[in-house]
N, C-alpha and C positions, 0 to 999 in steps of 0.2 A: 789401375783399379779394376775389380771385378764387379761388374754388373749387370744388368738386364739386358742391356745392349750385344753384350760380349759372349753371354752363352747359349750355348748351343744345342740342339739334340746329340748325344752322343751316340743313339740307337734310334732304331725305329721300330714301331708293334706296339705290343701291351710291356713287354721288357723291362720298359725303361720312360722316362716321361721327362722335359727339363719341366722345370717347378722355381718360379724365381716370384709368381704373378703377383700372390698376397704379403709378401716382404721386402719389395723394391727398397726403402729406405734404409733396411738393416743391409741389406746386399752392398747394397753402393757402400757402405762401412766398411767393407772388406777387400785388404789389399792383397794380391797373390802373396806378397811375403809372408803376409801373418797366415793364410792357407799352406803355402808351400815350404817355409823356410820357418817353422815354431823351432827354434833352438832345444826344447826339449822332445821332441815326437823325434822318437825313435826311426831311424830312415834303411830300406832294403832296396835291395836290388841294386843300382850302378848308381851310389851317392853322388855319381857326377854325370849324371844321365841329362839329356838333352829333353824329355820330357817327363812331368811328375804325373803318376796315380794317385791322387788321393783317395782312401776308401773310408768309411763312417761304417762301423760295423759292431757286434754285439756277441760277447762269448755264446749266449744262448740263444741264438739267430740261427735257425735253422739253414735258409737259404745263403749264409756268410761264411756258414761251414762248407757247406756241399759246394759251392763255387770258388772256394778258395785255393783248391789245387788247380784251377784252371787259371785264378789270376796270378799264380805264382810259376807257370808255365808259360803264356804268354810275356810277363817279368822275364822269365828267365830266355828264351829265345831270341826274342829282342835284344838283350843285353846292355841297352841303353838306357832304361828308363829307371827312373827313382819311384819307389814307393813307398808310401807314406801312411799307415793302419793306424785309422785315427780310433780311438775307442769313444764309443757313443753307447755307454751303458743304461738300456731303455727296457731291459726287461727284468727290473728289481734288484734288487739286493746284493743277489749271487752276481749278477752282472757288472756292479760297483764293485765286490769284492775280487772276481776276476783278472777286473781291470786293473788295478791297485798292486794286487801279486804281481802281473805281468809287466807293470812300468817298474815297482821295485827290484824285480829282474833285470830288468835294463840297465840298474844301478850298480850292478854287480857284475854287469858285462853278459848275461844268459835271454836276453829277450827275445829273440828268434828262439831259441828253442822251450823256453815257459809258453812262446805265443802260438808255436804250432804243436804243441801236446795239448793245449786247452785246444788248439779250433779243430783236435782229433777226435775228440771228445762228441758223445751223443749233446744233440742239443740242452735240454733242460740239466742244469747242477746248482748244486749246494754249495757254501763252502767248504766242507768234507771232501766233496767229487772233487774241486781245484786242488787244495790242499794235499789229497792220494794223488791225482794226476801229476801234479810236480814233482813231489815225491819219484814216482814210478818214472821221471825223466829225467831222473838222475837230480834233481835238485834239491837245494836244502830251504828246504821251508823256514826254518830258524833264523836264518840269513838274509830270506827274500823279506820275513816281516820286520827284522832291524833293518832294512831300509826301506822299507816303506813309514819304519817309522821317523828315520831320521831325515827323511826328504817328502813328509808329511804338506807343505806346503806347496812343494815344485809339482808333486803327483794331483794333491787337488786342484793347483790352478790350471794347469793341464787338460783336467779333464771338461775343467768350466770354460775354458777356449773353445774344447771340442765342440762342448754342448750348444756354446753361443754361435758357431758358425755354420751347425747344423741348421740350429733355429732359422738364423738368418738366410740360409740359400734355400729355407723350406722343405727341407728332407722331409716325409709323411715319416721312414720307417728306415731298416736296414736290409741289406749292404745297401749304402748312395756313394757315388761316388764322384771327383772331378778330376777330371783328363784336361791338360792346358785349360782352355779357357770355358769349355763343357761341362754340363752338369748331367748326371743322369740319377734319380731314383729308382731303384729296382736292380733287380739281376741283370746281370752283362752277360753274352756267350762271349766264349774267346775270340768268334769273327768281331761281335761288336765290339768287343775292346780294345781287338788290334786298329780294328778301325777306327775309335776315337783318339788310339794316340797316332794313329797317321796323321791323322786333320790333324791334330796339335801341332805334330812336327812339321806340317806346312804351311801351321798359320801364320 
């Protein structure tokens, strides 16, 4: 079980904060499976990696974009770790819609490349800015919204997982992220992240 007991600082400073203090009850609700192992959340980096990143993040998160070449840098270096980009659409409309295109991507086999043309992307868009951006990534728009319409249930309950586990470990905001048994809210540099999945992989 994950709980209050179990996480950690992942970082230290203003960075990063663990945050568990005012939802003990929902926390303890949650098992590493249902954080690590959602049969629908799309998984990178070494599907059979010995420790999972989980990140909570926002197409139009300015700080989700700008630090996302560095979590996908430390991913890749290590070459061991599974990650796991959970979408936590918290900044309106466009950001549900985003989200939506990019797991019916997933549906069709393009989710890595729908998910990093959006997080190329200036922070603030419309559905139009997703819409062209896909487009411009080679993909067919056409395609991405027959299934999101035909897996209209799988994509919403999905995202209502996300939101409930957000909820529950207390996320304020985006990027948040859980490394093994850690939590941290806020931006990671790449020392702190290599460094929270050390401690994972030692705990």
């Amino acid at each position: 079980m994950l709980n209050r007991r179990y996480f950690l600082m992942a970082a230290t400073g203003g960075a990063a904060a663990a945050v568990l203090a005012s939802r003990p009850g929902l926390a303890q609700q949650l098992t590493q499976n249902e954080v690590f192992h959602d049969p629908d959340a799309p998984v990178l980096g070494n599907p059979k990696g010995d420790v999972t990143v989980v990140e909570f993040f926002d197409y139009q998160c300015p700080y989700c974009k700008k630090t996302h070449p560095d979590v996908k840098s430390v991913v890749a270096e290590d070459g061991n770790v599974r990650l796991i980009m959970k979408d936590w659409p918290v900044f309106g409309d466009a950001s549900v819609f985003a989200a939506q295109a990019v797991l019916g991507a997933n549906e069709i086999g393009a989710y890595e490349k729908a998910m990093e043309a959006l997080m190329a992307t200036p922070a603030a868009l419309s559905e139009d800015d997703v819409k062209k951006t896909l487009t411009s990534a080679g993909l067919d728009v056409s395609k991405i919204a027959d299934a999101v319409r035909q897996n209209d249930k799988k994509i919403s309950d999905l995202l209502t997982r996300n939101y409930n586990q957000a909820l529950a470990l207390n996320f304020r905001g985006t990027p948040s992220f859980v490394v093994g048994r850690a939590i941290a809210s806020g931006v990671l540099s790449k020392d702190q992240l290599r460094d929270a999945i050390k401690q994972a992989r030692a705990a």
